[in-house]
C-alpha positions as CSV (number, residue, x, y, z in Angstrom):
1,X,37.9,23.5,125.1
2,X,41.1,25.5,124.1
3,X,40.8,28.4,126.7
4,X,43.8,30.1,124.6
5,X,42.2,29.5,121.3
6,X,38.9,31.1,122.1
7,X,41.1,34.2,123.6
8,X,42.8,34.4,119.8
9,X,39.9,34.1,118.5
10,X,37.5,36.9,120.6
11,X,40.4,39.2,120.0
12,X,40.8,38.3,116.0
13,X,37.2,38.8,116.0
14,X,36.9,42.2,117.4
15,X,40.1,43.0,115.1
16,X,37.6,42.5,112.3
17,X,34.4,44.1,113.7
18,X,36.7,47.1,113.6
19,X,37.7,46.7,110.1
20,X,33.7,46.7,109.4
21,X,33.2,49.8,111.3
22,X,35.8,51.6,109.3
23,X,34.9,50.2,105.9
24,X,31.0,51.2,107.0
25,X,32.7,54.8,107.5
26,X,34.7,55.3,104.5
27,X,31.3,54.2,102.2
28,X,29.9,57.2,103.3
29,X,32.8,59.2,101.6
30,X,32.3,63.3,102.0
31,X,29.0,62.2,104.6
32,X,25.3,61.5,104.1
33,X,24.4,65.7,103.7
34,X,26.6,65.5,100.2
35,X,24.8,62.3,98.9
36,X,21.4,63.7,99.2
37,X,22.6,66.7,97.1
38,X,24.0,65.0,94.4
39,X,21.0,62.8,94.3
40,X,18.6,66.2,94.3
41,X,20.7,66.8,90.9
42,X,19.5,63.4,89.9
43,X,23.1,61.7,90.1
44,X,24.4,58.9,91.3
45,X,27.1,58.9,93.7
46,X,30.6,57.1,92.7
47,X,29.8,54.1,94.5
48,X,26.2,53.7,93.2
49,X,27.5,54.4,89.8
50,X,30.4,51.4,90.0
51,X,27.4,48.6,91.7
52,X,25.1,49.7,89.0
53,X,27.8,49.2,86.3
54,X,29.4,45.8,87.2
55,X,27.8,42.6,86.8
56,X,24.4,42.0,89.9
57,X,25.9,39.6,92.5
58,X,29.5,39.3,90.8
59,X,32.6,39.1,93.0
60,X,34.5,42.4,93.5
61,X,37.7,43.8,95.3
62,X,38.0,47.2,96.1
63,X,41.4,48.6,95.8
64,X,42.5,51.3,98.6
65,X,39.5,51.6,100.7
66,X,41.8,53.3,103.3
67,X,43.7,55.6,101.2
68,X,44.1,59.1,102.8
69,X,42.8,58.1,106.1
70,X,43.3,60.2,108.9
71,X,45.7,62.2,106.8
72,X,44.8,66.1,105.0
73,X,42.5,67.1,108.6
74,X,43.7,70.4,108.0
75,X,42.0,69.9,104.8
76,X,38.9,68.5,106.5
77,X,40.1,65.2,105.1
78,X,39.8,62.7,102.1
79,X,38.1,59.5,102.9
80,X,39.3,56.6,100.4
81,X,41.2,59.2,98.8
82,X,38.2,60.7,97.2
83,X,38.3,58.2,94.3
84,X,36.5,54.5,94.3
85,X,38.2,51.8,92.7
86,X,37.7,48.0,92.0
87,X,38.4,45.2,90.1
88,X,34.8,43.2,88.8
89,X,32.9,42.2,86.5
90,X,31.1,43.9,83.2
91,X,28.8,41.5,81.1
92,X,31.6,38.5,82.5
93,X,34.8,40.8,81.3
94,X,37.2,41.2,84.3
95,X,37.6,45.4,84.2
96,X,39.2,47.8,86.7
97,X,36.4,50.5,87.3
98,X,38.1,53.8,89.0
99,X,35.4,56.6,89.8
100,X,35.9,60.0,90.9
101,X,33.8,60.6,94.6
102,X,32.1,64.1,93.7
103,X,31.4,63.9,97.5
104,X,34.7,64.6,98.9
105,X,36.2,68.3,97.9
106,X,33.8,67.5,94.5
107,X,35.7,65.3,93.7
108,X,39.6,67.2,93.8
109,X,43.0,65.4,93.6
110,X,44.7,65.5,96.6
111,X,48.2,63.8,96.3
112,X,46.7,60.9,97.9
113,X,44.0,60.5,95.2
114,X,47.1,61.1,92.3
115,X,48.9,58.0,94.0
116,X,45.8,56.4,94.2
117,X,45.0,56.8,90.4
118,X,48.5,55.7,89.2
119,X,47.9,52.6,91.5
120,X,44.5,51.8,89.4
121,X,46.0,52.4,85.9
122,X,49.6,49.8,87.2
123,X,46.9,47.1,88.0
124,X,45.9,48.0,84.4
125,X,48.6,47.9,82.8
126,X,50.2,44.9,84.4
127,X,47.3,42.6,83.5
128,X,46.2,43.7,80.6
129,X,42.9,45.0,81.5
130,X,40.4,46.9,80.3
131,X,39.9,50.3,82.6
132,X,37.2,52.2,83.2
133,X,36.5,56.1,84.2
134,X,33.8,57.5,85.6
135,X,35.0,60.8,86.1
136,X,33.2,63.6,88.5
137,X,36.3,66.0,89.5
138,X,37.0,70.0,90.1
139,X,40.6,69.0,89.2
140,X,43.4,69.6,91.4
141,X,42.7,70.5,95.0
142,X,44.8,73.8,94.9
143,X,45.6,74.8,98.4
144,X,48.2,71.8,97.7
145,X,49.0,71.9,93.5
146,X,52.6,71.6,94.7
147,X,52.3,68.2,95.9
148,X,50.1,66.7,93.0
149,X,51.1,68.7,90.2
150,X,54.4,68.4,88.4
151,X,56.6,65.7,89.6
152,X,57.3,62.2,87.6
153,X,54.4,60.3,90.2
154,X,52.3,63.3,90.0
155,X,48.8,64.4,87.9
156,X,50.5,64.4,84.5
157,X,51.8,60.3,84.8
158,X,47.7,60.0,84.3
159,X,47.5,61.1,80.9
160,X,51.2,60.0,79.9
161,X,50.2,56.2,81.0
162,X,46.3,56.8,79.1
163,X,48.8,57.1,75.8
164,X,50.5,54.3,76.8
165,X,48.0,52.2,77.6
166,X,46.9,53.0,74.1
167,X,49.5,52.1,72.4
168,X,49.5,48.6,73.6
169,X,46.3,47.5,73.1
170,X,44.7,47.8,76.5
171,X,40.4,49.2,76.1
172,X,40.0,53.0,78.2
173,X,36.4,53.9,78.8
174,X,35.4,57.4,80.0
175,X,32.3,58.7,81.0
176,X,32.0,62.3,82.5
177,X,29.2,62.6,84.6
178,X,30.0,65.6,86.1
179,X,32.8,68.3,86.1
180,X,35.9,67.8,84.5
181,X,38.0,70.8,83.6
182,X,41.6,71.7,83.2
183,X,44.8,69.3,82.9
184,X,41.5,66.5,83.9
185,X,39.8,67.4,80.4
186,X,42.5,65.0,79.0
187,X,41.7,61.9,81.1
188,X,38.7,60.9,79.6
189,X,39.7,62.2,75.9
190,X,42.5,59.9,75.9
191,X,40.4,57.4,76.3
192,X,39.5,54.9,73.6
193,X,36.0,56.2,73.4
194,X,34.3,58.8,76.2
195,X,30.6,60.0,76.5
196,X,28.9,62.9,78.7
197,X,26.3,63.2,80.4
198,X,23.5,66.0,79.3
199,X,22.9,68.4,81.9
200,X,24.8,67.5,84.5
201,X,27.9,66.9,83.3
202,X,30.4,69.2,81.6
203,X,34.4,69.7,80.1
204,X,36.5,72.4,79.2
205,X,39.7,73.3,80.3
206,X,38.8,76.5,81.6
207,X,35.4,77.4,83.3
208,X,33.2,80.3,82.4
209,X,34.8,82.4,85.1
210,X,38.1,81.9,84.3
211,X,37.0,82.7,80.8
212,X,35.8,85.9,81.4
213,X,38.6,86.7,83.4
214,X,40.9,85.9,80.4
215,X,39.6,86.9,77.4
216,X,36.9,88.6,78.5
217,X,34.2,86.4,77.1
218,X,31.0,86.5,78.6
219,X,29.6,82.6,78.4
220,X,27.6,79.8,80.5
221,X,29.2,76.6,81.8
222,X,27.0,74.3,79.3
223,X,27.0,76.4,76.0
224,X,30.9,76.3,76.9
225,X,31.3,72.3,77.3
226,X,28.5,70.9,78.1
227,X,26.8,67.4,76.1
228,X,25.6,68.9,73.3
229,X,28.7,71.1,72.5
230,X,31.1,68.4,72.7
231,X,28.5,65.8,70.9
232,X,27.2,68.1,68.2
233,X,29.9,70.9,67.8
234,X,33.3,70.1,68.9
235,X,33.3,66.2,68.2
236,X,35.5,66.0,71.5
237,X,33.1,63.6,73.4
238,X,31.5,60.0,71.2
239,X,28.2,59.4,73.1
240,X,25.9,61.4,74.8
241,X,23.9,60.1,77.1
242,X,20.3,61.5,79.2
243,X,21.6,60.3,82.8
244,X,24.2,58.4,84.9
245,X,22.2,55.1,84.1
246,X,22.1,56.0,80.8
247,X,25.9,56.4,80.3
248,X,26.6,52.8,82.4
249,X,24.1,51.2,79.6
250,X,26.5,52.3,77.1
251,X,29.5,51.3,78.5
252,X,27.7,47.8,79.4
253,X,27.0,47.6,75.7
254,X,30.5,48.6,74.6
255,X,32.1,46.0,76.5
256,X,30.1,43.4,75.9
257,X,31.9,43.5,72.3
258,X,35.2,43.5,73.2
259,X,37.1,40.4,72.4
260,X,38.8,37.5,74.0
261,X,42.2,38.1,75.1
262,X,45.7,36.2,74.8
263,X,46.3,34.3,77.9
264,X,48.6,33.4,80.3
265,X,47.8,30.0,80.4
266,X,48.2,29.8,84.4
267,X,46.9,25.9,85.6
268,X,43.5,26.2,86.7
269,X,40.9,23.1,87.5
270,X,38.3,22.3,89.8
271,X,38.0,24.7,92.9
272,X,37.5,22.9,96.2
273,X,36.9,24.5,99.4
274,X,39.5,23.9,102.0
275,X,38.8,20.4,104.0
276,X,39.8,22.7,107.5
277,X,37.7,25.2,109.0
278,X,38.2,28.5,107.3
279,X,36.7,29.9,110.5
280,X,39.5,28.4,112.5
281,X,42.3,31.2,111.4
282,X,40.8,33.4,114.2
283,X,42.1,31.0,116.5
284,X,45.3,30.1,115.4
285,X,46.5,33.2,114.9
286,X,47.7,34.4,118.6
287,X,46.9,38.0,120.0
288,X,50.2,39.4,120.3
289,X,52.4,39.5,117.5
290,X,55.5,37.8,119.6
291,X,53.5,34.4,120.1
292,X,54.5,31.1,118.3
293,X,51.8,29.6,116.0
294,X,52.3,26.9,113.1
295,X,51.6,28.9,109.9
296,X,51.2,25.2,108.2
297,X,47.5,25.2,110.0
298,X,46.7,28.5,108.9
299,X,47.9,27.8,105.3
300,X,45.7,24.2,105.3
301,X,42.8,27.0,105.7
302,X,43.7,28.5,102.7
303,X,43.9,26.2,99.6
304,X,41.7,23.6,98.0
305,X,41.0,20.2,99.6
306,X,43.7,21.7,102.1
307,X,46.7,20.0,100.4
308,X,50.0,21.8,100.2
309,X,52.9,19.5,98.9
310,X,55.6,21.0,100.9
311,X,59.2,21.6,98.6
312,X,62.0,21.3,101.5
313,X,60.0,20.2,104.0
314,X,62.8,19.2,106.7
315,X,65.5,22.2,105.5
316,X,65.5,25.5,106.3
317,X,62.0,25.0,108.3
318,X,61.2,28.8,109.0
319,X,60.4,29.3,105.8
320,X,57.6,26.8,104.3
321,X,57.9,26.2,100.5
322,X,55.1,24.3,98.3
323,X,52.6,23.8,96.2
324,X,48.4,24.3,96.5
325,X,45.6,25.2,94.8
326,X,43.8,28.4,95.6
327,X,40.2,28.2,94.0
328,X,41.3,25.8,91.5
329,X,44.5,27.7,90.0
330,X,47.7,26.6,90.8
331,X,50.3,28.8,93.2
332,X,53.3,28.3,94.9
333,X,53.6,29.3,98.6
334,X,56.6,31.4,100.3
335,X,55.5,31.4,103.8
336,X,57.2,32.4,107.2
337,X,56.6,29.3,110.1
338,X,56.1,30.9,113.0
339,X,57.0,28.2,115.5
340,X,60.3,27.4,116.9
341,X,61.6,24.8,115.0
342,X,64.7,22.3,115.6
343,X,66.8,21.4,113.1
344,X,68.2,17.6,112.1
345,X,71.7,16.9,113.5
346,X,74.6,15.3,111.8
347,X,78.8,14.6,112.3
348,X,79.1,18.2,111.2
349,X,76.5,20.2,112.3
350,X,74.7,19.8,115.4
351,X,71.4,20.2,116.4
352,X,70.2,24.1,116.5
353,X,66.6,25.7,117.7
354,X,65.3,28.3,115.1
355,X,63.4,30.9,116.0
356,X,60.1,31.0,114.1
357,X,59.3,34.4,111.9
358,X,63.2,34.7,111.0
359,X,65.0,33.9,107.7
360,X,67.9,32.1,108.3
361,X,70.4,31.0,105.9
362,X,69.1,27.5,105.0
363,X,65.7,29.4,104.8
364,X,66.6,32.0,102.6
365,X,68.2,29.5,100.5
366,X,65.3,27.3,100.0
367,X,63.0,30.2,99.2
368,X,65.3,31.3,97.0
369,X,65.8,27.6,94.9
370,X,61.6,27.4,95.3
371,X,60.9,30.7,93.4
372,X,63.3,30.1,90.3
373,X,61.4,26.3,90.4
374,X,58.0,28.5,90.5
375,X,58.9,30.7,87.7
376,X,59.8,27.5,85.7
377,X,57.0,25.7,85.8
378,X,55.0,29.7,85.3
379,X,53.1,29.2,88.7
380,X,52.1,32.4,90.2
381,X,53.8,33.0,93.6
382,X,52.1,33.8,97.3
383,X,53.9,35.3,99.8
384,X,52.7,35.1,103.3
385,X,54.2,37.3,105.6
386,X,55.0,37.4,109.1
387,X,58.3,38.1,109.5
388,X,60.3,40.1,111.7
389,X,63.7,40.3,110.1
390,X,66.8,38.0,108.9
391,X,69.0,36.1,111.7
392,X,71.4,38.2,113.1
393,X,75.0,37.5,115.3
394,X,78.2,36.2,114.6
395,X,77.3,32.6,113.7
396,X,74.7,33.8,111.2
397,X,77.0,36.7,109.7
398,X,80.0,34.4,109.3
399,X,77.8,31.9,107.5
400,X,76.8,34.5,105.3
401,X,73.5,35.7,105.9
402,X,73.8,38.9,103.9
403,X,74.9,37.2,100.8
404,X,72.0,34.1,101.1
405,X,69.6,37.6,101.5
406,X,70.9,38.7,98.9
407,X,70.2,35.5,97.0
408,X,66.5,35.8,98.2
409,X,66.0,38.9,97.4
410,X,67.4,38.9,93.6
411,X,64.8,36.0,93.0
412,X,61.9,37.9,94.2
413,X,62.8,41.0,92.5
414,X,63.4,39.2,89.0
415,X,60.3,36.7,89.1
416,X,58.5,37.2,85.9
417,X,55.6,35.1,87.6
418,X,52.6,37.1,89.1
419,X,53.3,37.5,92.4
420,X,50.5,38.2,95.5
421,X,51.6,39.3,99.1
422,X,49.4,38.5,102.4
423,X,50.6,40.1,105.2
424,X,49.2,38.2,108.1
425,X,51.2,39.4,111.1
426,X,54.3,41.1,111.3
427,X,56.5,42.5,108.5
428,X,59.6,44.1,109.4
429,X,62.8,45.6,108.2
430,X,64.4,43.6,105.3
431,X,62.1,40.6,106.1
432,X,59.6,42.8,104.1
433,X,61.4,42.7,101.0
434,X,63.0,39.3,100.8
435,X,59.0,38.3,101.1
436,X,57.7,40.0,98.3
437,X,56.7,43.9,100.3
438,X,55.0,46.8,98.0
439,X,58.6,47.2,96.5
440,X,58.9,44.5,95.2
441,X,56.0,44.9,92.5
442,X,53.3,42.5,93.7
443,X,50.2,42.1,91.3
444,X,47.8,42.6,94.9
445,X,49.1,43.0,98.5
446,X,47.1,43.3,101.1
447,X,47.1,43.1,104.8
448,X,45.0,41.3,107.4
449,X,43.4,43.8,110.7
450,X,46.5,41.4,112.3
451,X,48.8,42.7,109.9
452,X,51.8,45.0,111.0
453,X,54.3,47.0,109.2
454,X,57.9,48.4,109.9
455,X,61.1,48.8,110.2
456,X,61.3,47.1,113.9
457,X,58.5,45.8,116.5
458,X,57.1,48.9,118.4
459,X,58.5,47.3,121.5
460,X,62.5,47.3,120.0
461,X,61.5,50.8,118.4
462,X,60.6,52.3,121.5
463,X,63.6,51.1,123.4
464,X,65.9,52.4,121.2
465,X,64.4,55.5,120.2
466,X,63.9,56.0,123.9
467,X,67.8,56.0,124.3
468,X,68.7,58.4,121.8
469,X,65.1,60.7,123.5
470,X,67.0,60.1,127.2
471,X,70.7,61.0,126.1
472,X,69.6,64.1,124.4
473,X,67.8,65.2,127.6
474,X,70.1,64.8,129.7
475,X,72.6,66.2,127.6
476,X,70.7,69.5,128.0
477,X,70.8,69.1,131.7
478,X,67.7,67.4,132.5
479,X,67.7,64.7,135.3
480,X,65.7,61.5,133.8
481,X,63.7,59.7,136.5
482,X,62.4,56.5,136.1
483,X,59.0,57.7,136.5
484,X,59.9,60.3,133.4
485,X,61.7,57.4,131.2
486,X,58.5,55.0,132.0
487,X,56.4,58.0,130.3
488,X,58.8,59.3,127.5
489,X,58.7,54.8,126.3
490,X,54.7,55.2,126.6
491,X,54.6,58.6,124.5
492,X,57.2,57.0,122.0
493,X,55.6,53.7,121.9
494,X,52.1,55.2,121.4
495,X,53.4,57.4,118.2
496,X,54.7,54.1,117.0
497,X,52.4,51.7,117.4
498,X,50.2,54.4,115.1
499,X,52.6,54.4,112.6
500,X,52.7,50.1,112.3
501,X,49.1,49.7,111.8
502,X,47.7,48.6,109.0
503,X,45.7,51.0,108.1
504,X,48.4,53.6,108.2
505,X,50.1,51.8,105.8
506,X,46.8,51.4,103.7
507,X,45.7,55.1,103.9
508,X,49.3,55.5,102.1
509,X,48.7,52.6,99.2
510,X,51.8,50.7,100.8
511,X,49.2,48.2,100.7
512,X,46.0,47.6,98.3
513,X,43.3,46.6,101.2
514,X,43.3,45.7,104.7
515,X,40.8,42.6,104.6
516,X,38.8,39.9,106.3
517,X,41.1,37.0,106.5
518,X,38.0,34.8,104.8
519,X,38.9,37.0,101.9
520,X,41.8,35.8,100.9
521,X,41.2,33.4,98.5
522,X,38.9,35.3,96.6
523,X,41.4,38.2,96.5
524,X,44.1,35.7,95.4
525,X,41.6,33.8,92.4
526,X,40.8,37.0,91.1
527,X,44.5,38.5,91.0
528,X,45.2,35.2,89.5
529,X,42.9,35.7,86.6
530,X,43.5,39.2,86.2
531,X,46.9,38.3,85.9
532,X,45.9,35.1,83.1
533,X,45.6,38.1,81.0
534,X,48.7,39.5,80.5
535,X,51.2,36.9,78.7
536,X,54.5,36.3,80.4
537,X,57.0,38.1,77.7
538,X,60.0,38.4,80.0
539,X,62.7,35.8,80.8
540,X,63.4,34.7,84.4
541,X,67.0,35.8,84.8
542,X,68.6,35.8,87.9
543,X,71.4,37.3,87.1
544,X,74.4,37.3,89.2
545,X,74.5,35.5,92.5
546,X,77.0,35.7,94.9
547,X,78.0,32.4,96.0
């Protein structure tokens, strides 16, 4: 028995019991007392509507579960950002499905649901696939139109990406089963082809209220925009349908016709389950984020037959380079070892102990070499992070580090591959970027209830915010005891270690999903094929290095 193995894995364990409880939380969206009503009107909520629509007992991933958690309470919140979106399955056809939650506000935009939005129609729009719109919104939430309304990132980069979208081929869906007014009128007219739903469902750009405020014209909400206007009269809407279930059919039936699509042509064969036990990660990964582990055993766990041809194998060691299969398609890892590791000695150069997690020069370079060999051959690239930063001092800085960063960096930003992020432990400061961080366009990233994210540990945070928080204090005259500097580093570290979790950074979108680490593969496969079905047009250029 491996008495610190089953303490890794108890804590990993309860780690992920949380991330149930939350997910368990955020399906409920606006609360139980909401769903009944909308069922009473004989709707579906967003959720219901989305499992209905894609394919019975098809794999799914559900993009920003987290988004606007614990953030607008003024508001009385906006759980998942009051918008439900994944990636699945329609009659076999890989589509991105985003669905307004009529539960939360009735469905407003809050700038968190705008970001959320533009995040759905970017998976789109990178991998060429068809979108879908099941829209059930009052528009934008009001009390804060400043921050959703008229910047680049904003409400109107909806409708200006729907046109573009368009243009290049890629199928948009609507169906409004519920409000839609204002600027939202658009979304679903943009579209490629958009139904509504009689009765309950209705679009205008301004309501009857606002109408009769106006122009003084006295008229009801449905004779204004409801089914049989917009499907008889106007000609703005294609399809009317009798219910929600109704409207899913058609769309169903629609994209059951669509056509094949130009691939990639990413390798894929057989899938193989790993030879290791999956199970084992919650192990090998250590409680505290400071603790050596060998990120080769938690890699074995995540690709077929649990091969990995390492690239490099005895140079620059903290990084580990190679090739696997993950559910039969071909990838290339970029992977932070986590151990110490000791390096070979020669006449010149003697033997030197790297710390594990940090990039060091003969790392950065081999990383660097691997993803221009990846990009070559068009194998899609996984990062896995836990990193917490590039090697600093004298020795490192005199051999260059910044420039062998640099090097790093310039390939990961101008990989034309697809790229996919895991963030397994920590991911700090520049160590975020050099490994592929939200920046740094990632098809998917997501993080692992391990998973934290920063600019330092809270730890080094803590001690150095703590010194600036102490010299202004006793700048103003106040006498620091070490019982007060013991609790100003708890009240700092406490704000901090808030800010590093992962589900802050999710309920921002710095991330896509925080997930069960026995999710990984399937979140990798299908990025992979999402991915298959946009065509590589661009050339890998490096462009200049500085040497």
């Amino acid at each position: 028995m491996d008495i610190n193995f089953n303490k890794n894995e108890d804590y990993n364990k309860l780690l992920l019991s949380d991330l149930r409880k939350r997910l368990m939380k955020v399906k409920l969206g606006g609360g139980q007392k909401r769903i009944d009503k909308l069922h009473q009107k004989g709707k579906l909520t967003a959720r219901e509507r989305i499992d209905y629509l894609l394919d019975h007992n098809s794999k799914s991933l559900e993009i920003g579960a987290f988004a606007g958690e614990d953030m607008y309470l003024e508001h009385g919140g906006c759980p998942s950002g009051g918008v439900v979106v994944k990636i699945g399955y329609i009659k076999g056809k890989q589509c991105i499905v985003v669905a307004n939650d009529a539960t939360v506000k009735a469905g407003a935009w809050f700038p968190i649901t705008g970001k959320k939005n533009l995040r759905a129609q970017e998976i789109a729009i990178e991998n060429n696939l068809p979108i879908i719109y099941l829209v059930d919104s009052a528009g934008v939430y009001l009390p804060m139109q400043d921050e959703i309304f008229p910047d680049k990132e904003h409400f109107g980069r909806i409708f200006r990406n729907n046109a573009i979208m368009s243009s290049i081929g890629i199928t948009q869906i609507s169906a409004v089963m519920g409000s839609c007014v204002a600027g939202g009128a658009y979304l679903p007219i943009m579209s490629d082809e958009a139904m509504i739903v009689d009765k309950t469902a209705s679009i205008f750009l301004a309501g009857s209220y606002l109408v009769k405020a106006a122009i003084g014209e006295n008229i009801d909400n449905e004779t204004l925009g409801g089914a049989t206007t917009h499907c008889e009269v106007s000609g703005v809407t294609d399809y009317k349908a009798k219910d929600d279930k109704d409207a899913l059919d058609k769309i169903k039936f629609i994209v059951d016709k669509i056509g094949d699509f130009d691939k990639a042509g990413f390798s894929k064969t057989e899938t193989f389950p790993p030879k290791e036990n999956e199970e084992d990660i919650f192990g090998i990964l250590p409680k505290a984020r400071n603790e050596q582990y060998d990120m080769l055993e938690i890699i074995k766990r995540l690709v077929d037959n649990s091969e990995f041809e390492q690239y490099k194998e005895g140079y620059g060691q903290t990084i580990l380079t190679g090739y696997a299969r993950i559910d039969g398609w071909a990838v290339g890892i970029v992977a932070n070892q986590r151990k110490l590791v000791k390096t070979t000695a020669s006449k010149t150069k003697p033997t030197e102990m790297q710390f594990g997690g940090v990039i060091y020069n003969d790392s950065a370079d081999k990383a660097t070499r691997f993803i221009a060999n990846c990009n070559q051959k068009k194998i899609p690239l996984v990062f896995l992070q836990d990193v917490t930063g590039f090697m600093v001092g004298s020795k490192s800085e005199h051999g260059g580090i910044i420039k062998d960063g640099a090097k790093m960096v310039n390939a990961v930003s101008n990989s034309v591959v697809p790229k996919f992020t895991i963030i397994i432990g920590n991911s700090y400061g520049a160590g975020n970027y050099a490994m592929c961080g939200k920046a740094y366009d990632p098809r998917l990233i997501v993080s692992w209830p391990s998973a934290e994210l920063a600019v330092m540990s809270g730890n080094s945070a803590a001690k150095v915010l703590l010194q600036i928080e102490t010299s202004s204090l006793k700048k103003q005259g106040e006498k620091i005891t070490p019982e007060k500097e013991a609790e100003l580093f708890d009240k700092i570290k406490s704000r901090y270690d808030k800010q590093i979790s992962p589900y802050y950074a999710a309920a921002r979108i710095w991330t896509d999903a925080v997930i069960n680490p026995l999710e990984t593969r399937n979140w990798i496969s299908m990025g992979i094929e999402a991915a298959n079905h946009a065509p590589i047009r661009k050339k890998f250029n490096l462009g200049i290095l500085q040497v």
